[in-house]
Structure formats: C-alpha cells, structure tokens
C-alpha positions in Angstrom: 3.4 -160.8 -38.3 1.5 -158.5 -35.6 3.7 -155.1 -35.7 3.9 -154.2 -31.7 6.4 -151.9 -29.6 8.9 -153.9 -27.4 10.8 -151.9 -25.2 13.4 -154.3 -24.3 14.2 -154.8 -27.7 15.0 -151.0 -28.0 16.7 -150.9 -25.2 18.9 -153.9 -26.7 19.7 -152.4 -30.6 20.1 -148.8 -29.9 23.9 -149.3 -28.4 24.8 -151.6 -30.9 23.3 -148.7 -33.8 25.2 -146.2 -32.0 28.2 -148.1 -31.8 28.2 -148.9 -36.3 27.4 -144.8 -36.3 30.8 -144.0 -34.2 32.5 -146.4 -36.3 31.1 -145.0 -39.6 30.3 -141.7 -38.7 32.6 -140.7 -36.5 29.4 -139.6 -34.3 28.9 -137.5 -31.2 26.3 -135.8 -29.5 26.5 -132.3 -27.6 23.7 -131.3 -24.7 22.6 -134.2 -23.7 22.5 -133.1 -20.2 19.7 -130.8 -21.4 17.0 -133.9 -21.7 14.3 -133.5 -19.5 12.9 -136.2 -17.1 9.5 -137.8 -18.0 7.8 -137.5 -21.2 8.3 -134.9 -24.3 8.1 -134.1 -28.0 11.2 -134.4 -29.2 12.0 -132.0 -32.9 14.5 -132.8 -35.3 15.3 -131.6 -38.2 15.0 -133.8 -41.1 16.7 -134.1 -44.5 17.8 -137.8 -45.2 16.7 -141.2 -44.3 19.5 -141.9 -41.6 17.8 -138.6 -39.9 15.2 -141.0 -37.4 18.0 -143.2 -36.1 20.4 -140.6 -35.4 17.4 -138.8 -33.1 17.3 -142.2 -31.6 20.7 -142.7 -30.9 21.1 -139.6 -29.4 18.2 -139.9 -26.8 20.2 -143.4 -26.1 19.0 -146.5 -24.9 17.9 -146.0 -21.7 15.2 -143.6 -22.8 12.0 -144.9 -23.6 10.7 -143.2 -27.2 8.2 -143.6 -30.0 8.6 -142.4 -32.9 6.2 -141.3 -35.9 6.5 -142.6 -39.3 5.3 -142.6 -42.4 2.3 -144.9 -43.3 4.3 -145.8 -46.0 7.1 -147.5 -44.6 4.4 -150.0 -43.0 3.6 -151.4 -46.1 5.3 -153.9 -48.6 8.6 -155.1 -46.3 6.5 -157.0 -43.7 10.2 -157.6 -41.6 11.0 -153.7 -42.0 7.2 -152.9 -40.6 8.3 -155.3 -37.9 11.3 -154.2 -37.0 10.9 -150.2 -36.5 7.8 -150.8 -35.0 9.4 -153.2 -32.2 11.9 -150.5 -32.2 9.1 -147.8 -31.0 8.1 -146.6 -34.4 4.3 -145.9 -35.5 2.4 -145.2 -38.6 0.5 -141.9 -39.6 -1.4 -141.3 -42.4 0.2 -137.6 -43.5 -3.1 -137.1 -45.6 -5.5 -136.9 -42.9 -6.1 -136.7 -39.3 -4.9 -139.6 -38.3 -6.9 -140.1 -34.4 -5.1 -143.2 -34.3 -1.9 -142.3 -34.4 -2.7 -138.7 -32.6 -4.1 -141.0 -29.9 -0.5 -143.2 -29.5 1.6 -139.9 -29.7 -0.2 -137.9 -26.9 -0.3 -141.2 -25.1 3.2 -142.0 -25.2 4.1 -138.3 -24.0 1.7 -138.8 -21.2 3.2 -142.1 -20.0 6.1 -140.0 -19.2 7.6 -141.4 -22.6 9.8 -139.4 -25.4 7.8 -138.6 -28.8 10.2 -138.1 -32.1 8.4 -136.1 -34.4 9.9 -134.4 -37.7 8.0 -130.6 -37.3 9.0 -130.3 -41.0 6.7 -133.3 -42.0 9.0 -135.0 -44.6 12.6 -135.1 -46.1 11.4 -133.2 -49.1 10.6 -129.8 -47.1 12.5 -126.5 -47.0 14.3 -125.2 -43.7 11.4 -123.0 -43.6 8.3 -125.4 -44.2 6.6 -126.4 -41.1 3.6 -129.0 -40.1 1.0 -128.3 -37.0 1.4 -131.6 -35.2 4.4 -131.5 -32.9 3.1 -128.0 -32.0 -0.2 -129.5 -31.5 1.0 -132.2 -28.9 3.0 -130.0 -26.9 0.5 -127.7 -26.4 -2.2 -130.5 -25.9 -0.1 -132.8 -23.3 1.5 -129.7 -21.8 5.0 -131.4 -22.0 8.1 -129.6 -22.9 9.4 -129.4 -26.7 13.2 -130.7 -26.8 14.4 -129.0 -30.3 17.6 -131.4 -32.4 19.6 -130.2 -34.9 21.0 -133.2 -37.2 23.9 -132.4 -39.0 23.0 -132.3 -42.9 25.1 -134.1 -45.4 26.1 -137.4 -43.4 28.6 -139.5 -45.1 31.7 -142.0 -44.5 33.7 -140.7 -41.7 31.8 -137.2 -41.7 31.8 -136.4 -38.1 28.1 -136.6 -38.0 26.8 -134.6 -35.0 23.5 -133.9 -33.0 23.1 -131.0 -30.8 20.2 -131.4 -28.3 18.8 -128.0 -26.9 17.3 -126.8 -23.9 14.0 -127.5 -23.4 10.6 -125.3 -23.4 7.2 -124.5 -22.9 5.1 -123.6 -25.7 2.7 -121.6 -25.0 -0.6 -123.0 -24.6 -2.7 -119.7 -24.9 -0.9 -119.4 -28.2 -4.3 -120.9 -31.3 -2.2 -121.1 -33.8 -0.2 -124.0 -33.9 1.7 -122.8 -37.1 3.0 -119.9 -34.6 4.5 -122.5 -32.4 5.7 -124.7 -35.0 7.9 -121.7 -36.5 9.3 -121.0 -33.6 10.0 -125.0 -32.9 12.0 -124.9 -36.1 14.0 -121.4 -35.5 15.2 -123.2 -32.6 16.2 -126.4 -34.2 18.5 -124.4 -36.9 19.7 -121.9 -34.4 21.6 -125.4 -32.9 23.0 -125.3 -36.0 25.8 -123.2 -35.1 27.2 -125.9 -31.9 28.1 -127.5 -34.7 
C-alpha cells in the first residue's frame, strides 16, 4: 500500500471528524478569522493523542495542510500509515535531521499550504520544553507562525476548545532558533486564557 497525500480525501473526512467532535466534545473554535491566506506553520500545543485532529479540524476542510508525525506511527498498522498520510500527514525521524521530511515541510509552506507542527516535539514534554524545527521553518520559508492553544484534558462532553491566534513574523535575523521557539510557545499558552 503506497502511503501518498490526497487532498480530496481531506477535504472529504475533516467535516464528518468535526462533526463526531461537536457531538462528543461539545467543540468550538474561537479566532478563526485570524488564519492567514497562503501558506504557514501552524503551532499547537500538544498533550494527548486527539491533539493533531483537533488542529485539523480547526483549520477546516477547505484548508489545504500537512501535518508532521512521528516515524513511529508509520510503522506496524499498514491501514493507519495509509490513512493519516492520505489525510496530509508525514513521517519524521525525531532522532535526526530528517532532510526528507525538512524537504516536504518547507515545501508544503511554500506551495502556499498550512504546516502542523507540535513546537513541543512530543506529548511527553513540559509547557516549557521546546524543539528548533517550527522555528526553523518559519524563519527559513519566511511565512508567518499561526500559534493554537488546545484545551488540555478532553473528555465526553468536555467543551473541548481551540483558540487560533494572530499571526506573526519571526524574526529572521534572530540565529537562534531556540529564541524563536520560546516565544512560539509563550504565545500558544497565553491563548490559554480565551478559554
């Protein structure tokens, strides 16, 4: 089973996903008036496995997206691999530099295309732990960062809620990508209080 992107089949699901989240979630999504035309990198926060659909969802269906995911979620389920990855997503290889992947992301922000990236790296990681790589892309495709705060905790009926913020710049004189990706995530929490 060749593992390929197909946008019409995004375009299809993501209603029907946001549609079981209203309906189990009680969902909603503030600011989405504040997503910018054309291509961007696109920070969440992340702290549970539902965290990659929501940022999805939010986006909605008429936006085309990839997303990066774990190498790991490639391998063993061969109709899982299939389906996320006709759904947008793409593997990385967290241990190394992964030019493949760096290759698809900074292409799909270039064709005008939003990026999902996690700037904490993984599930596991503090509210104050932070990777390079969404830093990295912004500053290398010169698109704008669009910071999401996921609300924490999702359950039955929760009222489950994304906040979208305004976009920005990072700065691209700014070497140190760990400077940028600070300030990504201070900006994802501070949406925290929308909620």
């Amino acid at each position: 089973m060749k593992l390929k992107f197909h946008r019409w089949f995004q375009w299809f699901v993501v209603p029907f996903v946001a549609l079981g989240f209203h309906i189990y979630f009680g969902y909603k999504v503030i600011g989405r008036e504040n997503i910018p035309k054309g291509g961007c990198v696109v920070c969440p926060n992340h702290v549970q496995l539902s965290d990659p659909p929501f940022a999805a969802v939010a986006l909605g269906h008429k936006t085309p997206l990839r997303l990066m995911a774990k190498k790991e979620l490639f391998q063993g389920n061969k109709l899982f691999a299939w389906l996320i990855a006709a759904l947008g997503a793409f593997p990385i290889d967290r241990e190394g530099a992964d030019i493949t992947a760096i290759k698809t992301a900074l292409g799909t922000v270039r064709e005008g295309r939003k990026l999902i990236i996690f700037p904490q790296g993984t599930r596991g990681a503090g509210e104050g732990e932070t990777k390079k790589g969404a830093a990295m892309l912004a500053v290398k495709t010169r698109a704008p960062i669009l910071p999401m705060y996921i609300t924490e905790n999702k359950g039955f009926r929760c009222k489950a809620t994304v906040v979208i913020g305004k976009p920005f710049l990072p700065d691209t004189k700014e070497k140190d990508y760990g400077v940028i990706a600070d300030d990504i995530l201070h900006r994802i929490y501070a949406l925290k209080e929308n909620v």
